[in-house]
N, C-alpha and C positions, 0 to 999 in steps of 0.2 A: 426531779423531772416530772411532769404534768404529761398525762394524753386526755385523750381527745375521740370520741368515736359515734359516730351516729351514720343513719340511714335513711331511704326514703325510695319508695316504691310507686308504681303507677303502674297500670294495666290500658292495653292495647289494645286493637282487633289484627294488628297490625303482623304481622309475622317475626320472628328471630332473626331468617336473612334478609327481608326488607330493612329491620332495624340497624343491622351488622352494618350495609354497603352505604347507612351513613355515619358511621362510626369510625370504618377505614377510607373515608371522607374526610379526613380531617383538616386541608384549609376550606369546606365547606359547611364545616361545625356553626359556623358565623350566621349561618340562615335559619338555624332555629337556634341558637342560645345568644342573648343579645345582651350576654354580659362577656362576652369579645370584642374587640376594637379589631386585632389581627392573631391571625394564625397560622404558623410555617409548619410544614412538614416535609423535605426532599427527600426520607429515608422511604423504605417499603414498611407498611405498617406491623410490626415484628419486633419480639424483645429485643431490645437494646435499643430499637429505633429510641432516636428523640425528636422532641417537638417544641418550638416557642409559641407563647403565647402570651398575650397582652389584654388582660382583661380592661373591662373600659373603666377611664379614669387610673388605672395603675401604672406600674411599672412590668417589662415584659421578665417572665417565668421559662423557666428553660426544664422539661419534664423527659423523663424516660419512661420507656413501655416497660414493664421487667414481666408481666405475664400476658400471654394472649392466644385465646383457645377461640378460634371462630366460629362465630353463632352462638357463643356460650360467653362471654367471656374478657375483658380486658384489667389490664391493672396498669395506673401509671403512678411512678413518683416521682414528688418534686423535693429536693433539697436547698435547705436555706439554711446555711451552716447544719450547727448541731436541729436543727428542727426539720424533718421529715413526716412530710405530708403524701399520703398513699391515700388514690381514690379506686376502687373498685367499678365499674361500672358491668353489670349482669343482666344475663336474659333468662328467663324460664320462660319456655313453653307451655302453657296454660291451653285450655280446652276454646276459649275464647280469642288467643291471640298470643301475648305474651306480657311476662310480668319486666318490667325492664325498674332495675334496683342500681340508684347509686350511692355508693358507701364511703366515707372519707375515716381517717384516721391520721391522726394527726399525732408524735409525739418527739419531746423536748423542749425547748426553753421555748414558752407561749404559744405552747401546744393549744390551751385552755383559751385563749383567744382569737387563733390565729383559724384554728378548726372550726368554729363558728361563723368566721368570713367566709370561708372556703365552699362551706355547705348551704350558706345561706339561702340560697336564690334554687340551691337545687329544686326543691319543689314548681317554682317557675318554668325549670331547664325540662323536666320531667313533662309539665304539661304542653310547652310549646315542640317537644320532641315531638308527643302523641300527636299533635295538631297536625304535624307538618307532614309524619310519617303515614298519618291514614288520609290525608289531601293527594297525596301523590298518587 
């Protein structure tokens, strides 16, 4: 069995609960990450909740919340058989704004590969978040 773990950070001016109310936004996630095609979510956004999503060019993914502390906080994961991929997405409040961190982890059979898609673009996802989060 192969894992898989990496991070990527950006800072903000932007605040923790401005960050949050697009976070529990999520068929609006589409407006700043533009590696979505679509995005469902009918649950309330809340462990257990689940979400599909359809990144562009793939096939759609079917994700669970299993942690979520508001204004601090989420975790979702996605199972593909034996391969579980857990991404972290975090706030710290900084003196400037916030530090907003997301973290993927990925392990079982092509963990080693499959975790490198996944995280790919985050840096992209990160800077078009800040864009959109301090435009509003």
């Amino acid at each position: 069995m192969t894992n898989y773990r990496t991070e990527y950070s950006i800072e903000t001016s932007a605040s923790p609960e401005a960050i949050w109310q697009l976070f529990v936004d999520v068929p609006n996630w589409k407006r700043w990450n533009a590696g979505i095609d679509r995005i469902e979510m009918t649950e309330p956004f809340a462990v257990g909740s689940e979400f599909e999503m359809q990144p562009t060019g793939g096939e759609p993914l079917r994700s669970r919340l299993i942690d979520v502390a508001p204004q601090r906080h989420f975790v979702d994961e996605t199972r593909l058989g034996d391969l579980v991929i857990t991404v972290a997405h975090r706030l710290e409040r900084i003196a400037s704004g916030t530090r907003v961190t997301y973290a993927v982890e990925a392990t079982g059979p092509g963990s080693d590969e499959v975790g490198p898609m996944v995280s790919g673009d985050f840096p992209d996802v990160l800077q078009a978040l800040r864009t959109y989060v301090e435009r509003a």
